[in-house]
PDB file of N, CA, C and O in Angstrom:
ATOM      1  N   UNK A   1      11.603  15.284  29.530  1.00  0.00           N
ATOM      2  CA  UNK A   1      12.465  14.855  28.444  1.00  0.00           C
ATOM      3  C   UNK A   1      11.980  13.533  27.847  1.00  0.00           C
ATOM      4  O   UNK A   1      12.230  13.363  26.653  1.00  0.00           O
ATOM      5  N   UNK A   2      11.391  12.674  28.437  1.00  0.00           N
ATOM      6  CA  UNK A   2      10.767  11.615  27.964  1.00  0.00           C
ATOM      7  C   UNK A   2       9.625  11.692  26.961  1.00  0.00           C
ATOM      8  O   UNK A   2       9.244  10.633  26.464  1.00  0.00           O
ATOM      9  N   UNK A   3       9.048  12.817  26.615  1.00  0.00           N
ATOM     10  CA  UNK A   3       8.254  13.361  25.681  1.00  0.00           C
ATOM     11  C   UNK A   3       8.744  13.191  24.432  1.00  0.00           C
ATOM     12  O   UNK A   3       8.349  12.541  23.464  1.00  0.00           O
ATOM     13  N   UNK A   4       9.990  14.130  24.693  1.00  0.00           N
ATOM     14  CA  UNK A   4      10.677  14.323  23.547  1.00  0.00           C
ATOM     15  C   UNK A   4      10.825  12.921  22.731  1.00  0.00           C
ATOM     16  O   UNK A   4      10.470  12.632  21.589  1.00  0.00           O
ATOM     17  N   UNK A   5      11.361  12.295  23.553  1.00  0.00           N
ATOM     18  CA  UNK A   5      11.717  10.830  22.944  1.00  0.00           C
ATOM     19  C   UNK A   5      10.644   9.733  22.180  1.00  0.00           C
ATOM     20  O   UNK A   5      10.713   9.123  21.113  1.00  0.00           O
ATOM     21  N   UNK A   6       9.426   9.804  23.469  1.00  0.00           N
ATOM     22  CA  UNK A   6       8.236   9.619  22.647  1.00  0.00           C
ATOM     23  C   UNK A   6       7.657   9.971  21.967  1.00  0.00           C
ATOM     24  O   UNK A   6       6.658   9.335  21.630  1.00  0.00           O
ATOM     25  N   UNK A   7       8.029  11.382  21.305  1.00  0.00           N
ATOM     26  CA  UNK A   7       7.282  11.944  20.066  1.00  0.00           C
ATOM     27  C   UNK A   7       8.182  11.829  19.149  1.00  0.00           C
ATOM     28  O   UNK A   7       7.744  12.007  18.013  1.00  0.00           O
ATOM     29  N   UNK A   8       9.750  11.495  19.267  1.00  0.00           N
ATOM     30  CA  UNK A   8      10.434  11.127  18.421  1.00  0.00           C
ATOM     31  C   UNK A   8      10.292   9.852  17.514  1.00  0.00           C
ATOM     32  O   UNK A   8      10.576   9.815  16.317  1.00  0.00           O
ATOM     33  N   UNK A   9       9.770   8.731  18.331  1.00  0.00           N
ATOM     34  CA  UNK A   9      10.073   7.314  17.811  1.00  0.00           C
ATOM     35  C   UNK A   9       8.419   7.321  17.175  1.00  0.00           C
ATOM     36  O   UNK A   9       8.198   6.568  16.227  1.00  0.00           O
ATOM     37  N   UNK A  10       7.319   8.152  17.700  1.00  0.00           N
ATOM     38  CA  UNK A  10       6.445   8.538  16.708  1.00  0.00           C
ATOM     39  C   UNK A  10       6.152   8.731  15.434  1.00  0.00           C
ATOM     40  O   UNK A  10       5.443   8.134  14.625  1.00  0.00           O
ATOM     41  N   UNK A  11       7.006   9.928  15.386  1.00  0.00           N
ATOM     42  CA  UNK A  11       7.218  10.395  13.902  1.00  0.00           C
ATOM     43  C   UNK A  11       8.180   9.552  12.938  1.00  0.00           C
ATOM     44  O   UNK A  11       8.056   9.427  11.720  1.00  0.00           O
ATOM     45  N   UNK A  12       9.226   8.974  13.811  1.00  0.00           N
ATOM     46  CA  UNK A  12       9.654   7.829  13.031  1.00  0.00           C
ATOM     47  C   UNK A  12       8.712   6.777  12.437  1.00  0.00           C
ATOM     48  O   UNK A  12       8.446   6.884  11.240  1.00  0.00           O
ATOM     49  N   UNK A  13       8.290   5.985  12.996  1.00  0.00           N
ATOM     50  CA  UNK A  13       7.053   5.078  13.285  1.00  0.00           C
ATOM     51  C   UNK A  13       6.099   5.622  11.872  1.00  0.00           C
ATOM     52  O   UNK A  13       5.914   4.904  10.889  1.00  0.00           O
ATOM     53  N   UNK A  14       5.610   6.894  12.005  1.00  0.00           N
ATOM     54  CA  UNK A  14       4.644   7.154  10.566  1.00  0.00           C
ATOM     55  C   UNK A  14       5.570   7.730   9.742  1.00  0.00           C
ATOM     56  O   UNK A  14       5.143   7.697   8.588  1.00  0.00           O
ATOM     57  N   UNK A  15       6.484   8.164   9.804  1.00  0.00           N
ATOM     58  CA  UNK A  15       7.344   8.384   8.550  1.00  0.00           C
ATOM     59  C   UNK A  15       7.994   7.103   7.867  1.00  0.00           C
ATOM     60  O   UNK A  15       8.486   7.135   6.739  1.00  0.00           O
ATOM     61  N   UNK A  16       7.939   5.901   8.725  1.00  0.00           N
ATOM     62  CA  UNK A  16       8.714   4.635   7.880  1.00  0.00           C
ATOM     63  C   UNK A  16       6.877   4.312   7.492  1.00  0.00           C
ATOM     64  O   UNK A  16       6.614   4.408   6.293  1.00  0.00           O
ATOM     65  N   UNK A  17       6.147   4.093   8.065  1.00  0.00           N
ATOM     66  CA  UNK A  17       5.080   3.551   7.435  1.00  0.00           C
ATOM     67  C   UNK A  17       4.731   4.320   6.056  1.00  0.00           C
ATOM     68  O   UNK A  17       4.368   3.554   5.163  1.00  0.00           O
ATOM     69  N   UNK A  18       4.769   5.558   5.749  1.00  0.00           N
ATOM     70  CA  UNK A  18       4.186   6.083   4.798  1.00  0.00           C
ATOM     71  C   UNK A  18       5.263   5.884   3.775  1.00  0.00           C
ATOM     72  O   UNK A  18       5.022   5.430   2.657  1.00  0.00           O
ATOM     73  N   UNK A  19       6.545   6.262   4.216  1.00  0.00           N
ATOM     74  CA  UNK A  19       7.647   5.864   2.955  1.00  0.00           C
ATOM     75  C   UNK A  19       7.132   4.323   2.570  1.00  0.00           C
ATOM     76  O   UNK A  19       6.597   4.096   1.485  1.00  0.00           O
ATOM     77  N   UNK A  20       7.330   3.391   3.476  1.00  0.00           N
ATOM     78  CA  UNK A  20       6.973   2.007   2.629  1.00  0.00           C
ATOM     79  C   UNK A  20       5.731   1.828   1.928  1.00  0.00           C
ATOM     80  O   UNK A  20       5.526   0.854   1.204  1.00  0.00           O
ATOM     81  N   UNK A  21       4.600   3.077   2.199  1.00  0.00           N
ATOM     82  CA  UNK A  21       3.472   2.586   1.338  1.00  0.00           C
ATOM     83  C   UNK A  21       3.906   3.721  -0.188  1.00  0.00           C
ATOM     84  O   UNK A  21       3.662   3.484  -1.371  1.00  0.00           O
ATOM     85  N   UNK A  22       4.237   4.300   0.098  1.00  0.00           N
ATOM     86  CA  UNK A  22       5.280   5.255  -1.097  1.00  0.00           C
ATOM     87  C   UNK A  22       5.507   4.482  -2.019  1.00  0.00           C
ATOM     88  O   UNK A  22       5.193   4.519  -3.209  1.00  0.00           O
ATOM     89  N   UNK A  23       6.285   3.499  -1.196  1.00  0.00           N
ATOM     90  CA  UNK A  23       7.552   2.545  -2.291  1.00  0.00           C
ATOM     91  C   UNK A  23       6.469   1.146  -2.705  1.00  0.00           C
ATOM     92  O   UNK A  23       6.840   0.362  -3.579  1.00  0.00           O
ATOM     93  N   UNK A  24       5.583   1.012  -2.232  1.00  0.00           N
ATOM     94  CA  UNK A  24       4.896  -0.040  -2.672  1.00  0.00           C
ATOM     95  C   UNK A  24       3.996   0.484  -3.485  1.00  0.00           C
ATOM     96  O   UNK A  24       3.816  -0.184  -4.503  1.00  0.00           O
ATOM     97  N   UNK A  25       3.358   1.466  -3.385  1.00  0.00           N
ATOM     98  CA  UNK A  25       2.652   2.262  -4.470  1.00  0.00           C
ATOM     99  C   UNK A  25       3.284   2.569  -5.433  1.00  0.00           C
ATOM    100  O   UNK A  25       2.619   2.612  -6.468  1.00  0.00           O
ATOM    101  N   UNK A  26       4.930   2.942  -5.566  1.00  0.00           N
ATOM    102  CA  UNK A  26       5.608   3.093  -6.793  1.00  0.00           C
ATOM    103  C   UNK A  26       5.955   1.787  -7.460  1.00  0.00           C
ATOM    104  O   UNK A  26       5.827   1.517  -8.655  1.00  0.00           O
ATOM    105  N   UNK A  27       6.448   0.964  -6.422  1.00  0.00           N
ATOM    106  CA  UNK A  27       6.163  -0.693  -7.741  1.00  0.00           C
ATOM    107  C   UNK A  27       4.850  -1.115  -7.612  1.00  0.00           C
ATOM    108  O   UNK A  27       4.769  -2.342  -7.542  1.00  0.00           O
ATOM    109  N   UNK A  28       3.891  -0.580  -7.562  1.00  0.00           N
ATOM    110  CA  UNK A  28       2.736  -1.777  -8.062  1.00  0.00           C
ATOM    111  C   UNK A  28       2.628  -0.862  -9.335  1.00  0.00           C
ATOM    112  O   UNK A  28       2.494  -1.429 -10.419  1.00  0.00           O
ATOM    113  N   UNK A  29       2.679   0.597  -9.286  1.00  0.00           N
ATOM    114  CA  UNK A  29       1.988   1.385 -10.254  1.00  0.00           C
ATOM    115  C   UNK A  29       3.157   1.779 -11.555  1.00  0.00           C
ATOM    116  O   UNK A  29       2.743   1.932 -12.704  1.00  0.00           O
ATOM    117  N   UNK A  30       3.998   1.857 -11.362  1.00  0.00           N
ATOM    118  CA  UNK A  30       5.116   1.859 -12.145  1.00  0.00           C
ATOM    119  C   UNK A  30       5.840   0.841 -13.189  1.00  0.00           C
ATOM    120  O   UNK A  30       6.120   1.155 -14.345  1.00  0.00           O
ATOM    121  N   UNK A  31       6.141  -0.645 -12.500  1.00  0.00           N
ATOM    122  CA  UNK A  31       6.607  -1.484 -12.264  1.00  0.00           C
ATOM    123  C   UNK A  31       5.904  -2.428 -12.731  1.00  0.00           C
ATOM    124  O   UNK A  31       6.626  -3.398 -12.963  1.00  0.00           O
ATOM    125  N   UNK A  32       4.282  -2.706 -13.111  1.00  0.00           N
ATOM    126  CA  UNK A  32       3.709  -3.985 -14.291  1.00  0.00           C
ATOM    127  C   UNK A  32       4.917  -4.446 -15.070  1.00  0.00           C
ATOM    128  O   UNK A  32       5.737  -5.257 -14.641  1.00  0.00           O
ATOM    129  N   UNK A  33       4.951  -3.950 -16.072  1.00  0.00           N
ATOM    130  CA  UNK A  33       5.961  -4.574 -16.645  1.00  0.00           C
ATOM    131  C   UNK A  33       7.024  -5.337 -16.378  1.00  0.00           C
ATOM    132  O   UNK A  33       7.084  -6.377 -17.034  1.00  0.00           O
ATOM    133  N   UNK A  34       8.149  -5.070 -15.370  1.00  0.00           N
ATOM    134  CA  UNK A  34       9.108  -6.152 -14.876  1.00  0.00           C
ATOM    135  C   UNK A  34       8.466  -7.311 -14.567  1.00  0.00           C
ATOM    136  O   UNK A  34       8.698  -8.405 -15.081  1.00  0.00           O
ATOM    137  N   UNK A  35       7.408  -6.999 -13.465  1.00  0.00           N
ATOM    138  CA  UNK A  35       6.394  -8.716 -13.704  1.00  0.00           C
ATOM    139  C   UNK A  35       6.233  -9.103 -14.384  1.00  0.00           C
ATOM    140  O   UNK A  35       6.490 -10.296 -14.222  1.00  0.00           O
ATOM    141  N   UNK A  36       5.784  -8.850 -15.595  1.00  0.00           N
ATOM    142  CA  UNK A  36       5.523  -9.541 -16.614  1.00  0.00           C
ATOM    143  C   UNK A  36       6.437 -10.280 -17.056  1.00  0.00           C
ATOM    144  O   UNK A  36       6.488 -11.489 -17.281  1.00  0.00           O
ATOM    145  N   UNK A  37       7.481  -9.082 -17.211  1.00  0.00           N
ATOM    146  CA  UNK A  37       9.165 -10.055 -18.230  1.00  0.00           C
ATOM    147  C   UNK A  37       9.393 -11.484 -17.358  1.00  0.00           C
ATOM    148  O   UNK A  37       9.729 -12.512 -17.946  1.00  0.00           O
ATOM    149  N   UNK A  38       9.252 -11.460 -16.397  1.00  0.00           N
ATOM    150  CA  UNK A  38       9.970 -12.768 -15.458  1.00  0.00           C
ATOM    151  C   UNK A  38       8.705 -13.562 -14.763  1.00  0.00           C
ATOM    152  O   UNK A  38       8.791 -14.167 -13.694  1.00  0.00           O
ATOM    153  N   UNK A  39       7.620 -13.457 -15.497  1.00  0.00           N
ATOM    154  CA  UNK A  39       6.383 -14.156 -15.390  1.00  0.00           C
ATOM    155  C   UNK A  39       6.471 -16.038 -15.902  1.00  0.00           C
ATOM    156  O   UNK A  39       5.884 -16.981 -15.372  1.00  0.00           O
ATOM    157  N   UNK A  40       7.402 -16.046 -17.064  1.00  0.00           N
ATOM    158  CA  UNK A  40       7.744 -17.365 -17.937  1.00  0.00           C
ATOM    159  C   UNK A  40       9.089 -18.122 -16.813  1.00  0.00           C
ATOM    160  O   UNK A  40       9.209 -19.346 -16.745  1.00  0.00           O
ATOM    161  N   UNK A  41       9.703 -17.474 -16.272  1.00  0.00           N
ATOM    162  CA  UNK A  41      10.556 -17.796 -15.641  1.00  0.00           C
ATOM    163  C   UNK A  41      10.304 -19.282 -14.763  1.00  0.00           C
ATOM    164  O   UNK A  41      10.837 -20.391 -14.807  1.00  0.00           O
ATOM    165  N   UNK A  42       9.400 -18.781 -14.101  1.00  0.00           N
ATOM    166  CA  UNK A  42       8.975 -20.188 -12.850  1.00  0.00           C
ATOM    167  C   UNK A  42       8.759 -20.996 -13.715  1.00  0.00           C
ATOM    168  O   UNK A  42       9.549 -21.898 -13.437  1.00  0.00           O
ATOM    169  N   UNK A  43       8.047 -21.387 -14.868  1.00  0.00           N
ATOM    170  CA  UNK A  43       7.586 -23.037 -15.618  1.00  0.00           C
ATOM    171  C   UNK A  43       9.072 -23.632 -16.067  1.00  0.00           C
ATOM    172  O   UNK A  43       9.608 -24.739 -16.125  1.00  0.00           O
ATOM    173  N   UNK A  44       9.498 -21.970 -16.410  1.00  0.00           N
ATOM    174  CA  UNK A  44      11.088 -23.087 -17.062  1.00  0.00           C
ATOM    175  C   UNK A  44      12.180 -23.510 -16.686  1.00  0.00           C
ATOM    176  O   UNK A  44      13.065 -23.979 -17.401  1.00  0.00           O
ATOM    177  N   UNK A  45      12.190 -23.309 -15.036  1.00  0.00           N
ATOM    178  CA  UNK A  45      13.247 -23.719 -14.233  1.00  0.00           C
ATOM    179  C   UNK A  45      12.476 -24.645 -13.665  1.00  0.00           C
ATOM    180  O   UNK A  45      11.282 -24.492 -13.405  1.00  0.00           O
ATOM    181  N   UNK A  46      13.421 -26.067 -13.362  1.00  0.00           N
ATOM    182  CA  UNK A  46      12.757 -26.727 -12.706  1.00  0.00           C
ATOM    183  C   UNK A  46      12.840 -27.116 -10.774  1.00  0.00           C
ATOM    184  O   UNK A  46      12.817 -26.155 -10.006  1.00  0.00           O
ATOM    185  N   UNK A  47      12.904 -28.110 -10.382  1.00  0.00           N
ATOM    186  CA  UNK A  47      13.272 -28.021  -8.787  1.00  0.00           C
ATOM    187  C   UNK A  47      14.507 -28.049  -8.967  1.00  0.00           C
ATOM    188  O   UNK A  47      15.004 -27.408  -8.041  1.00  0.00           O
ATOM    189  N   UNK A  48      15.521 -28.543  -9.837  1.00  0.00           N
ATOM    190  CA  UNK A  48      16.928 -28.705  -9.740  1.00  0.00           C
ATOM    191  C   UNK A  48      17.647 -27.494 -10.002  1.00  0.00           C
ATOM    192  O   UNK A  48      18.805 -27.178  -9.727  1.00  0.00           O
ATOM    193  N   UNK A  49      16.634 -26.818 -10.650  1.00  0.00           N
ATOM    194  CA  UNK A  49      18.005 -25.585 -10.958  1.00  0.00           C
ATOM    195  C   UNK A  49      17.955 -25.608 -12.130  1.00  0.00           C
ATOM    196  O   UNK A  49      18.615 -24.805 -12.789  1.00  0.00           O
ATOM    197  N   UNK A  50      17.118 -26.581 -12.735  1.00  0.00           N
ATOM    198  CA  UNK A  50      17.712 -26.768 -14.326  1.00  0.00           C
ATOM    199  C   UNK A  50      16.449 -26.397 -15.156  1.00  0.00           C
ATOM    200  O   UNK A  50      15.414 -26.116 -14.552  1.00  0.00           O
ATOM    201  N   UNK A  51      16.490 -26.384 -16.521  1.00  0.00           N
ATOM    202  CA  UNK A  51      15.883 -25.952 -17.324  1.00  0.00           C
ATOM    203  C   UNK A  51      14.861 -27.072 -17.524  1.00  0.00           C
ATOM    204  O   UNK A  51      15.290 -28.115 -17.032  1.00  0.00           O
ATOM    205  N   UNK A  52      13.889 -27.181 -17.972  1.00  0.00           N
ATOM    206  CA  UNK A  52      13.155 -28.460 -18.433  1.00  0.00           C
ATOM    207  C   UNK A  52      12.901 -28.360 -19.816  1.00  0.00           C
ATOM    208  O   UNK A  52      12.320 -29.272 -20.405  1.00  0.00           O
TER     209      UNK A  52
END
């Protein structure tokens, strides 16, 4: 029965790895654009919170 268990947390194990390269392959390849929009963001906030 200990098989079982170890071939369980296995297939877990490469099924979360491949979903997260899934989901990182869908925002790098999808998803340019939102980077871009909030690219200006960082110069115009300053350390306070505030606008400069």
């Amino acid at each position: 029965m200990a098989w079982l268990f170890g071939q369980t947390w296995f297939w877990l194990l490469i099924a979360f790895i491949v979903g997260a390269l899934v989901a990182w392959l869908l925002a790098v390849l999808l998803l340019p654009s939102e980077r871009k929009a909030f690219e200006g963001l960082e110069n115009a906030v300053d350390d306070k919170g505030g606008r400069s």
